[in-house]
C-alpha positions in Angstrom: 94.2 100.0 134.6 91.8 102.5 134.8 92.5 103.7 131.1 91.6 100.3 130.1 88.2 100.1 132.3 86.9 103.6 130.9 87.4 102.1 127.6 85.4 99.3 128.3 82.6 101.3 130.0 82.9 103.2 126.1 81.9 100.0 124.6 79.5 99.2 126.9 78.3 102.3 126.1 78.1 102.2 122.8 80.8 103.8 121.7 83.9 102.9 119.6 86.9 102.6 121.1 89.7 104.8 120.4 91.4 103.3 116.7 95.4 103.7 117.8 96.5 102.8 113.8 98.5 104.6 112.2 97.4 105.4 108.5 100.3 102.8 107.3 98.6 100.2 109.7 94.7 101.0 108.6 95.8 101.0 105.1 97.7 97.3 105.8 95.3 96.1 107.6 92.2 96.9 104.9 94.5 95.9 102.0 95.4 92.3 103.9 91.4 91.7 104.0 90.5 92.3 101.1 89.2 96.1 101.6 91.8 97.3 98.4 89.0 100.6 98.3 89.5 101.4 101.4 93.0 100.7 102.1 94.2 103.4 99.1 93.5 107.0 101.1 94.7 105.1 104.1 98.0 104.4 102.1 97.9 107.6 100.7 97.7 109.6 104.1 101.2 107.1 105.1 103.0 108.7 101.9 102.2 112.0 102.7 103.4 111.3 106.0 106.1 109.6 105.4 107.7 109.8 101.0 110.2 106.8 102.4 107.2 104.8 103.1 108.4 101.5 100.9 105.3 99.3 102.4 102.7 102.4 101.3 104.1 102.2 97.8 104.0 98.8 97.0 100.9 98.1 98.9 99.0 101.1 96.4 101.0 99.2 93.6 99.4 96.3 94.2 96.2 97.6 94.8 96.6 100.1 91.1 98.1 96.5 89.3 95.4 94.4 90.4 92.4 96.7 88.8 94.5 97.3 86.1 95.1 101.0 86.6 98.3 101.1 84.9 99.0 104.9 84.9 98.7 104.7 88.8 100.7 102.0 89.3 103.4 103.3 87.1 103.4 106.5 88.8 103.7 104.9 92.3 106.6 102.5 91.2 108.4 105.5 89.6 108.1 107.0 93.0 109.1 103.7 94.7 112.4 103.3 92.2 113.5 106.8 93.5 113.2 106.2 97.2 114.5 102.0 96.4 116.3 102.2 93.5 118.0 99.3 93.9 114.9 96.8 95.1 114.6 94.4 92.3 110.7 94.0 93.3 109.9 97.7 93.2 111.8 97.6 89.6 110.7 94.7 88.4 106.7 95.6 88.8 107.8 99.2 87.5 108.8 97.2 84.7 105.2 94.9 84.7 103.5 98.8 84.6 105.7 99.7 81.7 104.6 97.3 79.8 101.0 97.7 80.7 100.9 101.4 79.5 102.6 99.7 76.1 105.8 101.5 77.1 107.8 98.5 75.3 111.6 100.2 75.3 111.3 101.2 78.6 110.0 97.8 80.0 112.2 95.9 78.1 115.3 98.2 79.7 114.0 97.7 83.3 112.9 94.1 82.9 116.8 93.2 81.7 118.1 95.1 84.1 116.6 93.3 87.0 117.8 89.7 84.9 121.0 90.8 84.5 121.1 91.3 88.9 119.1 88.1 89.6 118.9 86.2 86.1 117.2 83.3 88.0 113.5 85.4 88.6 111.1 83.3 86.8 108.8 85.8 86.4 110.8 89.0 84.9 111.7 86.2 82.1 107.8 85.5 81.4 107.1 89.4 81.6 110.1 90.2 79.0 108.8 87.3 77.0 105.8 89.3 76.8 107.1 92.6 76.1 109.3 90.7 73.1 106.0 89.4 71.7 104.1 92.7 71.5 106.9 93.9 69.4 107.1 91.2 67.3 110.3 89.7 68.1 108.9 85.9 68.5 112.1 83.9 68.6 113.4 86.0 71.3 110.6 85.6 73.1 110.1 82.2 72.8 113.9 81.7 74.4 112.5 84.2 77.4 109.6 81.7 77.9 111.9 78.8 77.9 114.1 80.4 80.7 110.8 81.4 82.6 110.1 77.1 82.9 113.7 76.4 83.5 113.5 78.4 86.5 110.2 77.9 87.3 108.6 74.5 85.6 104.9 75.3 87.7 105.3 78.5 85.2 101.6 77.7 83.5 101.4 81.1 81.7 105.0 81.0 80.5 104.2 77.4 79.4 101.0 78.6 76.8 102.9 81.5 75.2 105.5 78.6 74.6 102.9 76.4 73.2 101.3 79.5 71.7 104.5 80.5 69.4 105.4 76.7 69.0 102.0 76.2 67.2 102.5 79.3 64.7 105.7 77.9 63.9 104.3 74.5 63.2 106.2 72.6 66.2 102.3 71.2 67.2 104.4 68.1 69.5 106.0 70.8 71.2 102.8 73.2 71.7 100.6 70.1 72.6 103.5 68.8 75.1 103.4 72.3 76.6 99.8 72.3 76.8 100.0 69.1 78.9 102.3 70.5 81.4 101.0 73.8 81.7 97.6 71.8 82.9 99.0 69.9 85.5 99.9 73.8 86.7 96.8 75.3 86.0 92.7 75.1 86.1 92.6 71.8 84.5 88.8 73.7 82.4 91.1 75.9 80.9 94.0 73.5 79.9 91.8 70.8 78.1 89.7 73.8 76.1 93.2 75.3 74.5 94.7 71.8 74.6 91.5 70.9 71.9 91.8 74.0 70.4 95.4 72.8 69.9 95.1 69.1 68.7 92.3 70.5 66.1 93.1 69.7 62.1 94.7 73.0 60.4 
């Protein structure tokens, strides 16, 4: 009672009241509203408090993926798979990082790994899609992008690199149907500008 009047006579006061949080909690609590700068020492100070910290790491790798810092959010994956090695979503997104540093091989090896335990994940299937393109290998990626809309038909970005590589093989039906059904998942803006782009004489 009277721990919670002499905090009261703080505020009226002027003063702030004493902040309980924890670093884990301040760092959750800023990166839930928005406040990803100040979240990071926040989550920071949990890991050094605590290496088994799974929330701090994927928290910071949310934070390191989102402004496309792909060295930091590889290294705090990397981390993560050591403490979680067997957490598909820590080793999927050290997978995503992978292939944001261009680390193809690698990406590729984590990406199929996590399929081949949950071959159903919509997402690893667009990512190795992806990976597959950047290396050239277009008719295997086209079948990833297939199995990303099988699992997940709302898949809109799977849907344009299907419609993408349909068009440079000539299968325009195919790329314009894709189009169609990707804008029914997406910004319809953006849909109608590549679905022109995709209807145009060649």
């Amino acid at each position: 009672m009277w721990r919670a009047y002499y905090e009261h006579l703080k505020v009226v006061a002027g003063e702030k009241p004493e902040d309980k949080r924890t670093p884990l909690q301040k760092g959750l609590d800023a990166f839930q509203a928005e406040r990803r700068a100040e979240a990071v020492p926040f989550l920071r100070q949990a890991l050094a408090d605590d290496l088994t910290c799974l929330a701090a790491y994927m928290a910071l790798g949310t934070i390191f993926r989102e402004s496309a810092q792909a060295l930091e959010a590889y290294k705090i994956y990397a981390q993560a798979v050591a403490i979680a090695p067997h957490d598909l979503d820590v080793r999927y997104y050290l997978g995503e990082s992978q292939h944001m540093l261009g680390c193809h091989a690698e990406a590729e090896a984590t990406l199929r790994a996590v399929l081949k335990c949950t071959p159903s994940r919509a997402e690893a299937h667009r990512r190795l899609g992806m990976v597959l393109m950047d290396t050239g290998r277009r008719a295997e990626a086209l079948a990833a992008f297939d199995r990303a809309v099988y699992f997940d038909r709302h898949d809109a970005t799977a849907r344009f690199f299907i419609a993408q590589l349909s068009a440079e093989g000539k299968n325009y039906q195919r790329a314009v149907a894709q189009l169609e059904l990707a804008g029914k998942s997406t910004r319809p803006a953006d849909a109608r500008l590549t679905l022109f782009a995709a209807r145009q004489p060649r």
